[in-house]
MARTOR-877551 format. One line per field, with one value per residue: residue in one letter; x, y, z of N, C-alpha, C, O in turn; residue number from 1; chain. Coordinates in Angstrom, 1 decimal. Each point is the difference from the previous one (the first is absolute). Example, Ala and Ser with C-alpha at 12.3 -4.5 7.8 and 13.67 -1.06 7.14 Angstrom:
# MARTOR-877551
residuo (a;s)
neast (13.2;-1.4)
nnorth (-5.7;1.1)
nup (7.8;-1.4)
caeast (-0.9;0.9)
canorth (1.2;1.1)
caup (0.0;0.0)
ceast (0.9;-0.8)
cnorth (1.2;1.1)
cup (0.0;0.8)
oeast (1.0;0.5)
onorth (0.0;1.1)
oup (0.7;0.1)
num (1;2)
cadena (A;A)
END
This chain:
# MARTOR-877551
residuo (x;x;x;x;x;x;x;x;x;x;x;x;x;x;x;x;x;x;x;x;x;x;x;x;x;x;x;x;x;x;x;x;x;x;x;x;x;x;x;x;x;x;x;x;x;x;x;x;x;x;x;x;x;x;x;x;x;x;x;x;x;x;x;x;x;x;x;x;x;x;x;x;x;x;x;x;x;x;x;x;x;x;x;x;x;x;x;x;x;x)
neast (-1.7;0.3;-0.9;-1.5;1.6;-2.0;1.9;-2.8;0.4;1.5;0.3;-2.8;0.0;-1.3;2.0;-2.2;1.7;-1.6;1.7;1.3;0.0;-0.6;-0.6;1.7;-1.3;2.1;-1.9;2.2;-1.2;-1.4;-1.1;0.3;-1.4;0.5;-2.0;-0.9;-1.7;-0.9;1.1;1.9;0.4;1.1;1.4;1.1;0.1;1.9;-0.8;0.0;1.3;-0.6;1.5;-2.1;-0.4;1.1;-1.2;0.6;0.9;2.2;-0.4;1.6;-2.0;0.7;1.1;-1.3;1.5;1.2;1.4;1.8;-1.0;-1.6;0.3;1.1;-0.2;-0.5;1.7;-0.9;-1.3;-0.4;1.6;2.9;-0.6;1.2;2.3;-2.4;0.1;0.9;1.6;0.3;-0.7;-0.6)
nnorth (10.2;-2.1;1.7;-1.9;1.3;-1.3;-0.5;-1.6;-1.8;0.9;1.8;0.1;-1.7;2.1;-0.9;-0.5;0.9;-1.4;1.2;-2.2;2.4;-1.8;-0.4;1.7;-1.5;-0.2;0.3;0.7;0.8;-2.0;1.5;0.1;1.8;0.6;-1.1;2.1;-1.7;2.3;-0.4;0.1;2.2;1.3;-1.0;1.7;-1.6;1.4;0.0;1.1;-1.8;-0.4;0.3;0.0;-1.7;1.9;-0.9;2.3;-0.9;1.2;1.2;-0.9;-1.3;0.9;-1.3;-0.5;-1.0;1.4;-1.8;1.8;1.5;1.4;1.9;1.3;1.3;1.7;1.6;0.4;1.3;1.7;1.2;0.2;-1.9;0.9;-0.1;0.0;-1.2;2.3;-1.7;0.1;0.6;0.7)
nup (6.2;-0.6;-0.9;-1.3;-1.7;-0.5;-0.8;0.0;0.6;-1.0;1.5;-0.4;1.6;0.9;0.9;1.2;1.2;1.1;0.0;0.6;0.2;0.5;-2.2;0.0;-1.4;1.0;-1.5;1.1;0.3;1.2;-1.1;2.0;-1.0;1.5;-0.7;1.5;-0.7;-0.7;-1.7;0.0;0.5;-2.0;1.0;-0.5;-2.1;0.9;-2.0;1.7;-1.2;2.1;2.2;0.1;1.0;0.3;1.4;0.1;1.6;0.1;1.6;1.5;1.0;1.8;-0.9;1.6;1.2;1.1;2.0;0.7;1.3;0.4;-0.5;1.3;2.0;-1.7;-0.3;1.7;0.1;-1.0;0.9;-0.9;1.1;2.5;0.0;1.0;-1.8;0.1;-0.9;2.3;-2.3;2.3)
caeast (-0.9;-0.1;-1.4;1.3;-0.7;1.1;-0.7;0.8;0.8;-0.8;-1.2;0.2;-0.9;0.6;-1.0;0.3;-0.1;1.1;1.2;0.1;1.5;0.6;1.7;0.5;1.2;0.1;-0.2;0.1;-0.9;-0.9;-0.7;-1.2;-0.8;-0.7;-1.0;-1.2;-0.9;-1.0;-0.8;0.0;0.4;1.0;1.1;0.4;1.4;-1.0;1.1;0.8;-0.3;-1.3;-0.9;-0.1;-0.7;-0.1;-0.4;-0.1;-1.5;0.0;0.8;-1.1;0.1;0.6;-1.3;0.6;0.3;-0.3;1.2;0.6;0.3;-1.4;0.6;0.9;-0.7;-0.5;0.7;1.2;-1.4;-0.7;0.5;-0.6;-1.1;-1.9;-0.6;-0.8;1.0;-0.5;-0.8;-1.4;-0.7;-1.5)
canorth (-0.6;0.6;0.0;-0.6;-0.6;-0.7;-0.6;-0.8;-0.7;0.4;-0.1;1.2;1.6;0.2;-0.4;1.3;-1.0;0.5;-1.2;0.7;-0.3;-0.5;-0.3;0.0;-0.5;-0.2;-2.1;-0.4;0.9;1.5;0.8;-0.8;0.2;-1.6;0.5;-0.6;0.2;0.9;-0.4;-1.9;-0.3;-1.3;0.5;0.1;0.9;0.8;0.4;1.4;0.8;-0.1;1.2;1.5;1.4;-0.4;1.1;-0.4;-0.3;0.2;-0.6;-1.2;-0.4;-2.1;-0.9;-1.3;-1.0;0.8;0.8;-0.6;-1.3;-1.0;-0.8;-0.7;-0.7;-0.6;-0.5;-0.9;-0.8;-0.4;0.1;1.1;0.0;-0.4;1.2;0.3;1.3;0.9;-0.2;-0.9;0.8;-0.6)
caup (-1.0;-1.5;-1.0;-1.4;-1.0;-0.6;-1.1;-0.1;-0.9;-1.6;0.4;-0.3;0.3;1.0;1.4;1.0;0.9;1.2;0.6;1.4;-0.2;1.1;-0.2;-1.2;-0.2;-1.6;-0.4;-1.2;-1.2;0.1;1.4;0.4;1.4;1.1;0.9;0.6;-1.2;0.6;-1.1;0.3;1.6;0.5;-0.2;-1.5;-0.3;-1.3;-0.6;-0.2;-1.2;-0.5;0.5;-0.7;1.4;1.7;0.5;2.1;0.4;1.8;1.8;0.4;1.1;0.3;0.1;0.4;-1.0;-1.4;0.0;-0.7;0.8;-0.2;-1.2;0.5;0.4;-0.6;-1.3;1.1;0.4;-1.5;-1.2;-0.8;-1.1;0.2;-0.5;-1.8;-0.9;-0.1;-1.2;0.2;0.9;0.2)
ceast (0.4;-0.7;1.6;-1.4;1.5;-0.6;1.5;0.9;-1.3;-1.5;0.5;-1.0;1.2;-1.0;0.9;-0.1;0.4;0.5;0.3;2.0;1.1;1.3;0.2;1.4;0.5;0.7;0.7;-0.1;-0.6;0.1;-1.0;-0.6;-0.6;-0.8;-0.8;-0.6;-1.0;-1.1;0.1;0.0;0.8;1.6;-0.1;1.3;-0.5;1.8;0.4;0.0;-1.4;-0.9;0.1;-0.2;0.2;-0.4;-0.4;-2.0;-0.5;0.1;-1.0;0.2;0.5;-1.0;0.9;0.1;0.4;1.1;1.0;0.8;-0.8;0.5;1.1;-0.7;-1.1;0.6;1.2;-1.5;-0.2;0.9;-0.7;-0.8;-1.4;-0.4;0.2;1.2;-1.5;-0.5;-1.5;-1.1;-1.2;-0.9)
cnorth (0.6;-0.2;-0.5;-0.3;-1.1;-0.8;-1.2;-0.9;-0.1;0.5;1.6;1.0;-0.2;-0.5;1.3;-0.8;1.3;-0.2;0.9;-1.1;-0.7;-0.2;-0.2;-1.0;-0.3;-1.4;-0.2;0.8;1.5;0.2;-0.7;0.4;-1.0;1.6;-0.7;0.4;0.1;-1.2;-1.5;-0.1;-0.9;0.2;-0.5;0.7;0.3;0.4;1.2;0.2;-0.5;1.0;1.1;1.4;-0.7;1.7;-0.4;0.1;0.2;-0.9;-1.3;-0.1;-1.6;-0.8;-1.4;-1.0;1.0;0.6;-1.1;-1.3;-1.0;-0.5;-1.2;-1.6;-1.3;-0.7;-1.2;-1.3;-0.2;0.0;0.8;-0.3;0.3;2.1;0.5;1.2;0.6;0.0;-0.8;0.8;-0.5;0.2)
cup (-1.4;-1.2;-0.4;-0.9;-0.6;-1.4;0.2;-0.8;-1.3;0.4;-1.0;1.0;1.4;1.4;0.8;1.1;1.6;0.3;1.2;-0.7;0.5;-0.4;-1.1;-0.2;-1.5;-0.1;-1.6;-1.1;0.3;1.8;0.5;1.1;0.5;0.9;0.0;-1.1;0.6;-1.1;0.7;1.3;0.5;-0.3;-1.6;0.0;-1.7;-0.6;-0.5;-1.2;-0.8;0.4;-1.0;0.6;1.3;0.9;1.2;-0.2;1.5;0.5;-0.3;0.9;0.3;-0.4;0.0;-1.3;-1.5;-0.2;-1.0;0.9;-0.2;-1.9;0.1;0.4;-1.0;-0.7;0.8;0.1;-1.2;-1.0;-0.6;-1.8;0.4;-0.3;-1.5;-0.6;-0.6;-1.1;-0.1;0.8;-0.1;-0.8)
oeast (0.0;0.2;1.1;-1.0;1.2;-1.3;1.3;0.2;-1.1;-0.8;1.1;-0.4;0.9;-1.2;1.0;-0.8;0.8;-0.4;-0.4;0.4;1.0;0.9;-0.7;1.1;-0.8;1.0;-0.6;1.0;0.3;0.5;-0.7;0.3;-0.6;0.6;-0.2;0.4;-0.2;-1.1;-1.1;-0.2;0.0;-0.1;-0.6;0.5;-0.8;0.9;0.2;-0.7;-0.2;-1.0;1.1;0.1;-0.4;0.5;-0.3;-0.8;-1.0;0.3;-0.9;1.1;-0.2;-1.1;0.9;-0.7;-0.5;0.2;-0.3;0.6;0.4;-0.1;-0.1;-0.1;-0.1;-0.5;0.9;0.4;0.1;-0.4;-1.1;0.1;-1.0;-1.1;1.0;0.3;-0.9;-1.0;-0.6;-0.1;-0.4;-1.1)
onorth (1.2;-1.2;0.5;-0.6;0.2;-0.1;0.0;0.8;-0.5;-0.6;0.5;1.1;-0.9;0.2;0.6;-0.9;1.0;-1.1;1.2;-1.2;0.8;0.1;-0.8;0.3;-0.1;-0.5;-0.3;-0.4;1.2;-0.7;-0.4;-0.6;-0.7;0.9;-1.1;1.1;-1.0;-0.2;-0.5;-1.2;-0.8;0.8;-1.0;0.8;-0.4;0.1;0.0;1.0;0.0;0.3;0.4;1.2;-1.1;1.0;-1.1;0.4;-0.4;-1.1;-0.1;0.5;-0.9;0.5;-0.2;0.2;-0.3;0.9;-1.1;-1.0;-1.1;-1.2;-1.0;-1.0;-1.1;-1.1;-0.5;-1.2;-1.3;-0.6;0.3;0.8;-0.2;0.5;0.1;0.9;-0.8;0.8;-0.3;0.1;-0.5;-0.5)
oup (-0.2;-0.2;0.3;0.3;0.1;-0.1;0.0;-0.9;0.1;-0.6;-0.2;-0.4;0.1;0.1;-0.2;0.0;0.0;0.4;0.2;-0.2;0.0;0.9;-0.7;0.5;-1.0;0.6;-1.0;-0.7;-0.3;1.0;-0.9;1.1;-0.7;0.6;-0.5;-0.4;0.7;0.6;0.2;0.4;0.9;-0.9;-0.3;0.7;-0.8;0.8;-1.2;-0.2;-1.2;-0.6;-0.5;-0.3;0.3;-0.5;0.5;-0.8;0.5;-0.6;-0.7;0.3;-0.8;0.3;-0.8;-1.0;-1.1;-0.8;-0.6;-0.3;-0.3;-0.2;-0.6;-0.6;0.4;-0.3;-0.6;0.0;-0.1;-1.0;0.0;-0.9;-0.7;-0.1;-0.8;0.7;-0.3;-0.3;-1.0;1.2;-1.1;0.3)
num (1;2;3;4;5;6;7;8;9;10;11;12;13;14;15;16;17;18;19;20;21;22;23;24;25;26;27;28;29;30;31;32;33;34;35;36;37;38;39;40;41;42;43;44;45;46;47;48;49;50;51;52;53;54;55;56;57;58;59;60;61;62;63;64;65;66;67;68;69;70;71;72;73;74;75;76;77;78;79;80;81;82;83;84;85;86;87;88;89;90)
cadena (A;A;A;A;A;A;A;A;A;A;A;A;A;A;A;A;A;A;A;A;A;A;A;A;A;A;A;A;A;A;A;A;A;A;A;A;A;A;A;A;A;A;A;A;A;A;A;A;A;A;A;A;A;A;A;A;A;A;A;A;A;A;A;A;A;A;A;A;A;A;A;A;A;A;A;A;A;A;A;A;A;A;A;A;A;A;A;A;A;A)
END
């Protein structure tokens, strides 16, 4: 698990979010973490030079539907427009 503060596209304060880390990839440009989001309960990808703080937050345990296979799985079934980009917060 890791505490990310991040500040979004033209946003000036910072969101603090828990993420449970699943895969780091790079889309072109930037860096792009794809985790589990502790705030939306739901996979989000979040962009690397927008995190300002990333910090371990300890161990997590399995919790079903919350792996990177289970992402997989989603984005082959829904396409990848059904998961929300990180600049949309609740």
């Amino acid at each position: 698990m890791l505490n990310g503060n991040r500040r979004g596209c033209g946003e000036t304060h910072l969101r603090t979010r828990i993420l449970r880390l699943l895969t780091l990839v790079f889309r072109g440009k930037v860096w792009t973490l794809i985790a589990w989001c502790g705030l939306w309960e739901d996979f989000r990808m979040f962009r690397e030079d927008r995190m300002t703080a990333v910090t371990p937050a300890g161990r997590f345990a399995h919790a079903p539907g919350q792996s990177l296979a289970d992402f997989y799985i989603r984005q082959a079934c829904e396409g990848l427009d059904r998961v929300r980009p990180a600049s949309r917060a609740p």
